[in-house]
KELOVO-423620 format. One record per residue (C-alpha): residue number from 1; residue in three letters; x, y, z. Coordinates in nm, 3 decimals, always signed. Layout:
// KELOVO-423620
+-----+------+---------+---------+---------+
| seq | type |    east |   north |      up |
+-----+------+---------+---------+---------+
| NUM |  ala |       X |       Y |       Z |
...
+-----+------+---------+---------+---------+
//
This chain:
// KELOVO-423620
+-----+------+---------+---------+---------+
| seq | type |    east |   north |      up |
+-----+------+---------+---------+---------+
|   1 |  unk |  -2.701 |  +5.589 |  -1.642 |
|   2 |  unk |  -2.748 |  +5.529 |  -1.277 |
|   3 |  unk |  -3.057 |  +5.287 |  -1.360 |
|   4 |  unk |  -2.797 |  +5.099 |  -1.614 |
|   5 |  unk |  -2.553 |  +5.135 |  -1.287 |
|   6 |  unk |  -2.825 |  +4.964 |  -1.067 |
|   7 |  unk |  -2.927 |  +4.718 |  -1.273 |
|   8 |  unk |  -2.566 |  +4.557 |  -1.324 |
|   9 |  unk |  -2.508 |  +4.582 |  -0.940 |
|  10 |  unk |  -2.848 |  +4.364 |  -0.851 |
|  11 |  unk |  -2.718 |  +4.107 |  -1.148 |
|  12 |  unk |  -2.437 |  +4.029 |  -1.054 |
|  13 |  unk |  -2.529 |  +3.992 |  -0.657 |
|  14 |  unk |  -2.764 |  +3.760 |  -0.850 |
|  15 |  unk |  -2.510 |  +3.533 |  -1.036 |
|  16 |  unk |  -2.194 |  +3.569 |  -0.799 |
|  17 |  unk |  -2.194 |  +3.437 |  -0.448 |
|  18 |  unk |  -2.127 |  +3.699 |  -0.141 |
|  19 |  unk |  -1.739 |  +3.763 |  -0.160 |
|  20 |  unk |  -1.678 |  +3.672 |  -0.510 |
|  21 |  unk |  -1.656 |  +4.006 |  -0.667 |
|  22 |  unk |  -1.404 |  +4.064 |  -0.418 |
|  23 |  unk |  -1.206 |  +3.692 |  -0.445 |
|  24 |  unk |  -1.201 |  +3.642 |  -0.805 |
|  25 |  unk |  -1.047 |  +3.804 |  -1.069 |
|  26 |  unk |  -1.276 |  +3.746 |  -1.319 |
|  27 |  unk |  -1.610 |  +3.636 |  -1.411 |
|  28 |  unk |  -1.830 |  +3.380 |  -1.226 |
|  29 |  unk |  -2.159 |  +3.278 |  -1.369 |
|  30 |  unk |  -2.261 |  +3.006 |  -1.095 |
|  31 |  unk |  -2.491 |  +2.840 |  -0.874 |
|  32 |  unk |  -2.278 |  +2.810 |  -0.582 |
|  33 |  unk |  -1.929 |  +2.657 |  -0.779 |
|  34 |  unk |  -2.106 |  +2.523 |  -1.025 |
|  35 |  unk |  -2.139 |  +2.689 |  -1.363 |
|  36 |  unk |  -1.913 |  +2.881 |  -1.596 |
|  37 |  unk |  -1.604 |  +3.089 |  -1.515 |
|  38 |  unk |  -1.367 |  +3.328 |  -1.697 |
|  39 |  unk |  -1.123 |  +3.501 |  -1.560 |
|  40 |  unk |  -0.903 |  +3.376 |  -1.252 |
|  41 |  unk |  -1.203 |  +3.247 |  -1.032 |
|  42 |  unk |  -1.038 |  +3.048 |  -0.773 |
|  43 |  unk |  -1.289 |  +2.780 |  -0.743 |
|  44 |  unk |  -1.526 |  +2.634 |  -0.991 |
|  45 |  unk |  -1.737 |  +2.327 |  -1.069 |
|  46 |  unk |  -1.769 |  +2.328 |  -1.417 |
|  47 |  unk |  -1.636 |  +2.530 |  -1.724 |
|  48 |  unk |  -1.360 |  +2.739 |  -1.651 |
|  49 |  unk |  -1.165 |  +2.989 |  -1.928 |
|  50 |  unk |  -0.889 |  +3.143 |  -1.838 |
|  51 |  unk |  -0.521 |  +3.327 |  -2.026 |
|  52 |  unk |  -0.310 |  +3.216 |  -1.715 |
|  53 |  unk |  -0.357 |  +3.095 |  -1.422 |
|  54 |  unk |  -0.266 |  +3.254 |  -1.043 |
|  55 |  unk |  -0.548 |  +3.264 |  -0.797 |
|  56 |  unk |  -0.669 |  +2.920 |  -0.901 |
|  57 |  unk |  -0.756 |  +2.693 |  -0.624 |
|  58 |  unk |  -1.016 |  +2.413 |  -0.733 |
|  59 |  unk |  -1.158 |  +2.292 |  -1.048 |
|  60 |  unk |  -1.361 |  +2.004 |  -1.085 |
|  61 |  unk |  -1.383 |  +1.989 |  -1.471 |
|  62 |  unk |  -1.287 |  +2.180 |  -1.730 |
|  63 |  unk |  -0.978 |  +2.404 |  -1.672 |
|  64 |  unk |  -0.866 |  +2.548 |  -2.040 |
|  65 |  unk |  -0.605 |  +2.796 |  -2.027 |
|  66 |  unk |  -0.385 |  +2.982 |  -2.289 |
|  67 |  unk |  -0.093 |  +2.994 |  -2.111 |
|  68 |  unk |  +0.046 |  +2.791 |  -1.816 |
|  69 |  unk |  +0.006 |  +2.929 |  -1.447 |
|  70 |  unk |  +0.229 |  +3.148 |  -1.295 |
|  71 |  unk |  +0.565 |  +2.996 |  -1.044 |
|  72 |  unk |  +0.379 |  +3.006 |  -0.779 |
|  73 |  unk |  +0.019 |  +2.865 |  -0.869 |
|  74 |  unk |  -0.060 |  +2.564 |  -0.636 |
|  75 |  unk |  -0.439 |  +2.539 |  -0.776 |
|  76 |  unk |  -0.569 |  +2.196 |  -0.819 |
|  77 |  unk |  -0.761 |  +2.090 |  -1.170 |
|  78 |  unk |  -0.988 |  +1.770 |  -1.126 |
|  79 |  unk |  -1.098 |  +1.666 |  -1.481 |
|  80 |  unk |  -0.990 |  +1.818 |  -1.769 |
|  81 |  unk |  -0.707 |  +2.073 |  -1.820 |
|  82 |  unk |  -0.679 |  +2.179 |  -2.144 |
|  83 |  unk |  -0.432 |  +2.454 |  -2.322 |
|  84 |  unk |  -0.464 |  +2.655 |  -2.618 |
|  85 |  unk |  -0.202 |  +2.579 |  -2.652 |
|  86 |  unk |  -0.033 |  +2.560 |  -2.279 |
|  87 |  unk |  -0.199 |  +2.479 |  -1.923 |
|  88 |  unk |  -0.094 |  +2.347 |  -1.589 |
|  89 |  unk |  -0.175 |  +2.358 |  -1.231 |
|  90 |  unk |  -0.033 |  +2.288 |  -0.895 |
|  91 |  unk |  -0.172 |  +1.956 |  -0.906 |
|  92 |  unk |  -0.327 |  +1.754 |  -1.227 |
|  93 |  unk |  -0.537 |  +1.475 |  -1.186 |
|  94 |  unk |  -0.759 |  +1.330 |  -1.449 |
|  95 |  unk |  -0.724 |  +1.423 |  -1.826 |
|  96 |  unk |  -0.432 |  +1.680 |  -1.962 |
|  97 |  unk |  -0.426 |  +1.796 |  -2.306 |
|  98 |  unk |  -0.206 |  +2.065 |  -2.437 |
|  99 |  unk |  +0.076 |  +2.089 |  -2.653 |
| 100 |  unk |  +0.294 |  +2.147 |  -2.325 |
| 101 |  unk |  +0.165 |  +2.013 |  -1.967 |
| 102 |  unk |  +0.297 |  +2.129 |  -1.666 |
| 103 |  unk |  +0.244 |  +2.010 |  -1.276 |
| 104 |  unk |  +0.428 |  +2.191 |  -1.023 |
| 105 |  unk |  +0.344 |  +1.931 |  -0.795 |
| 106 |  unk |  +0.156 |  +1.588 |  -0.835 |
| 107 |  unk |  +0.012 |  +1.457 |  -1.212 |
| 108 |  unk |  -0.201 |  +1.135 |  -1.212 |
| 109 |  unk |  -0.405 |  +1.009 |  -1.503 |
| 110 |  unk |  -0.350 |  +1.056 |  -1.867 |
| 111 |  unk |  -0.121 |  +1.329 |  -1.989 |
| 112 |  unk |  -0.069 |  +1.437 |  -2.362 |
| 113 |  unk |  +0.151 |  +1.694 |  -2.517 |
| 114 |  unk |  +0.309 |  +1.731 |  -2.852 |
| 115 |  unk |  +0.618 |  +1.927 |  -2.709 |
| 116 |  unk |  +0.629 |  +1.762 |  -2.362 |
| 117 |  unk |  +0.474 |  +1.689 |  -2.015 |
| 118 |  unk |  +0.599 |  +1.696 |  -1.666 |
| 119 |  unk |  +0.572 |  +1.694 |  -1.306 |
| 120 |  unk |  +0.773 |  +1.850 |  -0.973 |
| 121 |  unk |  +0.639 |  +1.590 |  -0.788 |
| 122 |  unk |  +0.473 |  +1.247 |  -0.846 |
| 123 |  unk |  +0.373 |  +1.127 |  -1.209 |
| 124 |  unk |  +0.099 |  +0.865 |  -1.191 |
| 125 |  unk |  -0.088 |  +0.731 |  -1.518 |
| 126 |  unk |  +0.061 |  +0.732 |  -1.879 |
| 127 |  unk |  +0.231 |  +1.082 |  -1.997 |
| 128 |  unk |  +0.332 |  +1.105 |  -2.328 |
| 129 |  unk |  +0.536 |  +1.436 |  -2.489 |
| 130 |  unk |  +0.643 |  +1.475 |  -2.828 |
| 131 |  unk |  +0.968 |  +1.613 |  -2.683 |
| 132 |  unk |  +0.980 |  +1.433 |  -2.328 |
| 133 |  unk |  +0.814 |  +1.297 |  -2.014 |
| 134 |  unk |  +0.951 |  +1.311 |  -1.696 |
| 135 |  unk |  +0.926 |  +1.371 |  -1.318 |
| 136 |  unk |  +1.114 |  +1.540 |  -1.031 |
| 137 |  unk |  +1.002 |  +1.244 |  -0.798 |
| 138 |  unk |  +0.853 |  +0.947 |  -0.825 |
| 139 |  unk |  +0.660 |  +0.768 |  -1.181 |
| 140 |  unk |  +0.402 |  +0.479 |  -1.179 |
| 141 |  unk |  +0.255 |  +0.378 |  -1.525 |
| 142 |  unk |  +0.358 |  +0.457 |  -1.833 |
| 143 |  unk |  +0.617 |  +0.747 |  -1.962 |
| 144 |  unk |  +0.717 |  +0.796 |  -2.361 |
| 145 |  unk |  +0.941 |  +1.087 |  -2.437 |
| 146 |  unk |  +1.016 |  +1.166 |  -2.819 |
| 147 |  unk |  +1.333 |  +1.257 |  -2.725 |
| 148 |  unk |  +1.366 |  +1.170 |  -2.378 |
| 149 |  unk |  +1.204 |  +1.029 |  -2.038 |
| 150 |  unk |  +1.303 |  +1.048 |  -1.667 |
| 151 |  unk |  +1.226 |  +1.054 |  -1.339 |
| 152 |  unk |  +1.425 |  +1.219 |  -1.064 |
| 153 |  unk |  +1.269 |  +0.940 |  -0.794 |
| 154 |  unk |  +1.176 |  +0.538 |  -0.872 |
| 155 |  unk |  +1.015 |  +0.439 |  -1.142 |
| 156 |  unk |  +0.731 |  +0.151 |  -1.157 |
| 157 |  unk |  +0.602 |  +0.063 |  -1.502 |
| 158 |  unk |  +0.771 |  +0.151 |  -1.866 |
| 159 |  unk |  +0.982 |  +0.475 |  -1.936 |
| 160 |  unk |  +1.107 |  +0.485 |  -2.345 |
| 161 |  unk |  +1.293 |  +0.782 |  -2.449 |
| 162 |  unk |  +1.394 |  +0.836 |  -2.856 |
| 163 |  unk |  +1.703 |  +0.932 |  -2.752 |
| 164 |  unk |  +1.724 |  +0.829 |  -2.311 |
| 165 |  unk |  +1.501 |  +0.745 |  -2.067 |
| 166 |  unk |  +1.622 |  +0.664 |  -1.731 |
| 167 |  unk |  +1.550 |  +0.727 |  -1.345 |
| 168 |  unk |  +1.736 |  +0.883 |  -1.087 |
| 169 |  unk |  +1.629 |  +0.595 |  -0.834 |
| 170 |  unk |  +1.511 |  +0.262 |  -0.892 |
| 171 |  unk |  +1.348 |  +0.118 |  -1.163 |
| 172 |  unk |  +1.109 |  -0.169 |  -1.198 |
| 173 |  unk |  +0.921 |  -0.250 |  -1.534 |
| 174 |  unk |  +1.056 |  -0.144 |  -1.899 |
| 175 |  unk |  +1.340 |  +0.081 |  -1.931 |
| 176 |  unk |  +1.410 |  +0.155 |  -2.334 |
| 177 |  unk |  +1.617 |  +0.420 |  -2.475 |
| 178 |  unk |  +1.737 |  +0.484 |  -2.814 |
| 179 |  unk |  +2.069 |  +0.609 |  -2.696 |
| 180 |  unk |  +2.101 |  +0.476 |  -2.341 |
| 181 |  unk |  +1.861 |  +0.393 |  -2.058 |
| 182 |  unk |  +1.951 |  +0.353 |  -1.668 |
| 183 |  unk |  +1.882 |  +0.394 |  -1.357 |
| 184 |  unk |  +2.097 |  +0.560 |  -1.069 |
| 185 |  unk |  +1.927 |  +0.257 |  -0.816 |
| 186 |  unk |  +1.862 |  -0.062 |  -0.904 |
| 187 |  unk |  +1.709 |  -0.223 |  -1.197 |
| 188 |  unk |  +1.453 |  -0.490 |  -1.203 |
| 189 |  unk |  +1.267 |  -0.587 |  -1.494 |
| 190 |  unk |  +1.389 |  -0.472 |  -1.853 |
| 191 |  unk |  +1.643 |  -0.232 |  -1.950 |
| 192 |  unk |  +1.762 |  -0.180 |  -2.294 |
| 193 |  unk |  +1.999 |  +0.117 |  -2.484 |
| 194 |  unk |  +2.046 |  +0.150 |  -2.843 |
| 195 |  unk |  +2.429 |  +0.215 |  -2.702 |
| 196 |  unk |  +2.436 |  +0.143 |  -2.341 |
| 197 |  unk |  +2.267 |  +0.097 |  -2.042 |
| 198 |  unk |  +2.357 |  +0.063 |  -1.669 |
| 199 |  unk |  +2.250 |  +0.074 |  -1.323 |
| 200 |  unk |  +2.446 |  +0.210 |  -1.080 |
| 201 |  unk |  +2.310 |  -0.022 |  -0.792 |
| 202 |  unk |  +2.216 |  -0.398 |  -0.866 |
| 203 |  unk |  +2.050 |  -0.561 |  -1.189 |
| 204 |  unk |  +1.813 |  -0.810 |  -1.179 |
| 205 |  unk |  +1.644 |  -0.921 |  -1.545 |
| 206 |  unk |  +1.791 |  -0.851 |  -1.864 |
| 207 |  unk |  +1.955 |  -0.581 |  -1.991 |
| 208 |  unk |  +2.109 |  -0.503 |  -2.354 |
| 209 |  unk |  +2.305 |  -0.258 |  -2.448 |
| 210 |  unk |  +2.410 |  -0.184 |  -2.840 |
| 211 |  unk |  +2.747 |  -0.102 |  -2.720 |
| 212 |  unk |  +2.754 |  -0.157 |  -2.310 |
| 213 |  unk |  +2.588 |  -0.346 |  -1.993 |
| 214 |  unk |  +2.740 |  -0.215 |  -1.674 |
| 215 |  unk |  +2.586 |  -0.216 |  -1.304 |
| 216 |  unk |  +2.786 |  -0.112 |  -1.017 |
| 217 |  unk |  +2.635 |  -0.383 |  -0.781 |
| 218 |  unk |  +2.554 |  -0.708 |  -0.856 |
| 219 |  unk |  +2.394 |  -0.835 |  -1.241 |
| 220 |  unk |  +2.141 |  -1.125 |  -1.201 |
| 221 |  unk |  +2.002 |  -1.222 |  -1.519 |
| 222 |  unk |  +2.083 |  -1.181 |  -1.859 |
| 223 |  unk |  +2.315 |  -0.975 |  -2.018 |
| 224 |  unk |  +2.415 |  -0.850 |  -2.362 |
| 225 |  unk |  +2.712 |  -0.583 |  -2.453 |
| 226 |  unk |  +2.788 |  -0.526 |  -2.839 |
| 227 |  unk |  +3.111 |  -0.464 |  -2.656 |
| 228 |  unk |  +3.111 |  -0.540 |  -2.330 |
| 229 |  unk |  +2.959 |  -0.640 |  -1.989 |
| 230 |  unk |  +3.050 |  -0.591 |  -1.660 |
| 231 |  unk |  +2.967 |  -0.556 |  -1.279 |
| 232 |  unk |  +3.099 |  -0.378 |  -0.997 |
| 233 |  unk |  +3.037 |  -0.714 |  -0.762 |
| 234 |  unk |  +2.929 |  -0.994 |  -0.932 |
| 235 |  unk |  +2.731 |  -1.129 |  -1.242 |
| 236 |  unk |  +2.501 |  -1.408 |  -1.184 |
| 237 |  unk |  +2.342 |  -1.557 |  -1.477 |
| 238 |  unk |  +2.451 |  -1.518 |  -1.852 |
| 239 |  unk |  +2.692 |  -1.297 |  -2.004 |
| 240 |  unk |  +2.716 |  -1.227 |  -2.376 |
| 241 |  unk |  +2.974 |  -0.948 |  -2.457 |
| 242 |  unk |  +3.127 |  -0.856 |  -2.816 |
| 243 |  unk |  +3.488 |  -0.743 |  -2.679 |
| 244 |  unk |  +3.449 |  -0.862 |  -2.322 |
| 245 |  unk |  +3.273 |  -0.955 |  -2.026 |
| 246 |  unk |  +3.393 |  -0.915 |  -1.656 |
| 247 |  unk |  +3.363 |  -0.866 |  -1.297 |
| 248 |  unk |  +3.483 |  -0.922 |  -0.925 |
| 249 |  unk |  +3.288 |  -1.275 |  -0.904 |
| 250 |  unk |  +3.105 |  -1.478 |  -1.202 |
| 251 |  unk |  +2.864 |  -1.746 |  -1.114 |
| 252 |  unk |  +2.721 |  -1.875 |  -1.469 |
| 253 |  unk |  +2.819 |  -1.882 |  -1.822 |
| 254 |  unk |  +2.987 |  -1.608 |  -1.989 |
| 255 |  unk |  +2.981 |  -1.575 |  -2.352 |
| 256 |  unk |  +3.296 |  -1.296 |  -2.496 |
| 257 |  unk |  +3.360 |  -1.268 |  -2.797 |
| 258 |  unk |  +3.793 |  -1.163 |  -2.752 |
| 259 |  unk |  +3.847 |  -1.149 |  -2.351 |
| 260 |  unk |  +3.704 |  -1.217 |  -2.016 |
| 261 |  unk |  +3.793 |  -1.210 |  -1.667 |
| 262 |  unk |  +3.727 |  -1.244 |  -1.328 |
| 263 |  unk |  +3.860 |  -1.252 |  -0.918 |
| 264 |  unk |  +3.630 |  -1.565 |  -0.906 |
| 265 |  unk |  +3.441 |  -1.765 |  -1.150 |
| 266 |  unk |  +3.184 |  -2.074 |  -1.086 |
| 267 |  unk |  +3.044 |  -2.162 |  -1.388 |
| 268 |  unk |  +3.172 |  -2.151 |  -1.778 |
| 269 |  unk |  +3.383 |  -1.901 |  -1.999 |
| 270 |  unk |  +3.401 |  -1.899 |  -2.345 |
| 271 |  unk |  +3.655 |  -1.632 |  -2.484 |
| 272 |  unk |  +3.849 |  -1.697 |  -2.767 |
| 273 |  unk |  +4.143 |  -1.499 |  -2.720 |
| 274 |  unk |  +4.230 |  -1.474 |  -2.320 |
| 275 |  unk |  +4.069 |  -1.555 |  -1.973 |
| 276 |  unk |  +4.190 |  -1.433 |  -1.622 |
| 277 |  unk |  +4.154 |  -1.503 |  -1.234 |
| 278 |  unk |  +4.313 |  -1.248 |  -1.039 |
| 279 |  unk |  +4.566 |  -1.308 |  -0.834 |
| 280 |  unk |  +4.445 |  -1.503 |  -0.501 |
| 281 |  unk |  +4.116 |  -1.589 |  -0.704 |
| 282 |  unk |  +3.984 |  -1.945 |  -0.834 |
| 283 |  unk |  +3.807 |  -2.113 |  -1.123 |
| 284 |  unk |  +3.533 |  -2.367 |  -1.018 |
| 285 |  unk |  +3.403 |  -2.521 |  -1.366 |
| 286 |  unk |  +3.537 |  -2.466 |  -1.725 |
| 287 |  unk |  +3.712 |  -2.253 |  -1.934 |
| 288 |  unk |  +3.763 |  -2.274 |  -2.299 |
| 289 |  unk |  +4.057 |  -1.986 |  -2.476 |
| 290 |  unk |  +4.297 |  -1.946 |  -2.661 |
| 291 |  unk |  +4.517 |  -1.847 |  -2.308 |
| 292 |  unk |  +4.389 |  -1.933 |  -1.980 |
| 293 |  unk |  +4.579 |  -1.750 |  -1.678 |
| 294 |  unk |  +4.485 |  -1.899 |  -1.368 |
| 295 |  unk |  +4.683 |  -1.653 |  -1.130 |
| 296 |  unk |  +4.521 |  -1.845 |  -0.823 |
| 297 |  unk |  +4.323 |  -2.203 |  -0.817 |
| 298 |  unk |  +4.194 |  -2.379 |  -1.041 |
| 299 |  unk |  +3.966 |  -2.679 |  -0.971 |
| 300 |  unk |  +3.784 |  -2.812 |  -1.341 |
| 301 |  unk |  +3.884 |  -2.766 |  -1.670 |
| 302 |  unk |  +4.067 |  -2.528 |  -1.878 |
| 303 |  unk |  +4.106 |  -2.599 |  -2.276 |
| 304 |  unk |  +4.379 |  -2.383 |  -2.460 |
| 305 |  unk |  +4.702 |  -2.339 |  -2.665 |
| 306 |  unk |  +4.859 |  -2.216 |  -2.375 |
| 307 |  unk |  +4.715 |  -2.308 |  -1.961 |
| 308 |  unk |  +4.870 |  -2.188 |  -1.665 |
| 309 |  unk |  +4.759 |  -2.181 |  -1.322 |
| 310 |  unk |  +4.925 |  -2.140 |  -0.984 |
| 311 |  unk |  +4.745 |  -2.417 |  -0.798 |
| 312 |  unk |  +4.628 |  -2.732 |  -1.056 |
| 313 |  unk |  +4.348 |  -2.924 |  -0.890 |
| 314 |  unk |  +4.152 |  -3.041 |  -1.215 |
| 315 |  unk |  +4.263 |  -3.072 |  -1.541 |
| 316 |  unk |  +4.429 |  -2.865 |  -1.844 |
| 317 |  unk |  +4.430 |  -2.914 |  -2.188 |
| 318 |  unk |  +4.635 |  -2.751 |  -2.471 |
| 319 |  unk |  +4.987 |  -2.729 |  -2.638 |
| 320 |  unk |  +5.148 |  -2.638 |  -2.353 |
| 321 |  unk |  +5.042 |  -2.680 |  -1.991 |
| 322 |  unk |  +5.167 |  -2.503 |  -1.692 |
| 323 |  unk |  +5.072 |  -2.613 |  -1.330 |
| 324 |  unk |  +5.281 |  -2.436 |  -1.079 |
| 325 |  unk |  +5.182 |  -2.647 |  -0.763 |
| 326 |  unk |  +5.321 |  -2.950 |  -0.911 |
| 327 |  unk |  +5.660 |  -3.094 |  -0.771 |
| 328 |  unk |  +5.737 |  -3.264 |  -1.104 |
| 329 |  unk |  +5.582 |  -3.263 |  -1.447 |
| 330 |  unk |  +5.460 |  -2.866 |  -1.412 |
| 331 |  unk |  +5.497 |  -2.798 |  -1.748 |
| 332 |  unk |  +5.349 |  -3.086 |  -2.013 |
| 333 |  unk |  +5.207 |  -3.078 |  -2.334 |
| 334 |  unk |  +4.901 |  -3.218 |  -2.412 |
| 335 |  unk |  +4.704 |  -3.239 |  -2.082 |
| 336 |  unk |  +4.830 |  -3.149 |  -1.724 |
| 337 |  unk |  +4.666 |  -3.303 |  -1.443 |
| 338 |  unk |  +4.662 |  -3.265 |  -1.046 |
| 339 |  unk |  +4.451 |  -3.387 |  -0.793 |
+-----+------+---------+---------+---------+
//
């Protein structure tokens, strides 16, 4: 027994560097880091098995685990981190496979889990979970969620969600979500939503929403609502909505399928049913409905049944004709005119 006893001892001074017996929880079968290591060994070059992680600090490799790492786990895997079925680290950069993925911090590279992947901190590379993808800060590259995507910082690249995919900050690239897609920020680039999408900054590119377009800044671009579009400042560029289309200022063309409105509009309406300047406001260009209410100026041309407008400097069309400036002949049929 005590030659068995000796014999182990002398082995394993052999295989395991001075201090390792005493670091690492487990077994280390290296030359230095490099080599094979089961158990919690904290730092390893090369193979690495483990249930769950704790003590990890470095791998540069493989990193397989059964189960992910414990809350507070800040190990680093460079390479490979597998899971059988679960892994994660502190920080992931290179190759993740797993049926869930977790980073507590940072993730760059190429992430794939069937149930989902994410990240506390940055997400660089292209993550894809069966479930969803997301971030607590920041995303570069590409995100696809089964159900859903996010990111609690900016996004650069493409986020697409089955159901939502969105970003807490900004967004520029591809935003596409089944449901809805958004971004807290601003938008620039792409965003479209099976229902709705919005920003809650500014818009710049196209957006289209199955139902709704909103941004609470300013929309430059296109433009498409099922219902409706609209824009907390203004909306520069094209405007399509199926109910309606508005906002404070309108420089463009608007398309609406019943209504649309504005404070002030440069540019040309189309809605079938009614158009509106707010009081104080002014249309520069056309407007073609069924009731044009000018409630301020008006300089170009309006083409209704019924025109009215509280200061006439163009030119009205319709059955009846209402220009409230004008001294004499305010009201005509036919065509109302001031300079």
């Amino acid at each position: 027994m005590r030659v068995h006893r000796l014999l182990s001892v002398v082995v394993a001074s052999l295989l395991l560097p001075a201090g390792a017996l005493a670091q690492d929880h487990g077994i280390k079968i290296a030359a230095g880091d490099f080599g094979l290591g089961i158990g919690d060994v904290r730092r390893l070059d090369g193979l690495r098995l483990n249930f769950r992680d704790r003590d990890l600090e470095l791998v540069r490799g493989i990193n397989a685990t059964i189960w992910t790492p414990y809350e507070d786990a800040e190990g680093v895997v460079k390479g490979l981190a597998l899971g059988l079925p679960l892994t994660g680290a502190g920080e992931i950069h290179g190759l993740a496979l797993a049926l869930g993925v977790g980073a507590n911090r940072d993730f760059s590279g190429i992430g794939l889990a069937p149930i989902g992947i994410g990240a506390g901190g940055t997400l660089r590379g292209i993550a894809i979970g069966g479930v969803g993808a997301g971030t607590g800060g920041d995303a570069e590259g590409l995100l696809v969620g089964g159900v859903g995507v996010g990111a609690g910082g900016n996004v650069k690249g493409i986020v697409i969600g089955g159901v939502g995919a969105g970003a807490g900050g900004n967004v520029e690239g591809l935003v596409l979500g089944g449901v809805g897609g958004g971004a807290g920020g601003n938008v620039t680039g792409i965003a479209i939503g099976g229902i709705g999408v919005g920003a809650g900054g500014d818009v710049r590119g196209l957006m289209l929403g199955g139902v709704g377009v909103g941004a609470g800044g300013d929309l430059v671009g296109i433009a498409f609502g099922g219902i409706g579009v609209g824009a907390g400042r203004e909306l520069r560029g094209l405007g399509i909505g199926g109910v309606g289309v508005g906002a404070p200022k309108i420089t463009g063309v608007v398309l609406s399928g019943i209504a649309a409105g504005a404070e002030d509009m440069h540019g040309f309406v189309l809605a079938p049913a009614y158009f509106k300047i707010e009081e104080g406001g002014s249309l520069r260009g056309m407007s073609v409905s069924a009731v044009n209410r000018i409630r301020g100026t008006q300089r170009g041309l309006t083409i209704g049944i019924v025109n009215i407008a509280e200061e006439l400097h163009g030119l009205q069309l319709g059955v009846l004709n209402i220009a409230r400036n004008k001294k004499s002949f305010s009201v005509l049929p036919i065509a109302n005119y001031s300079k």
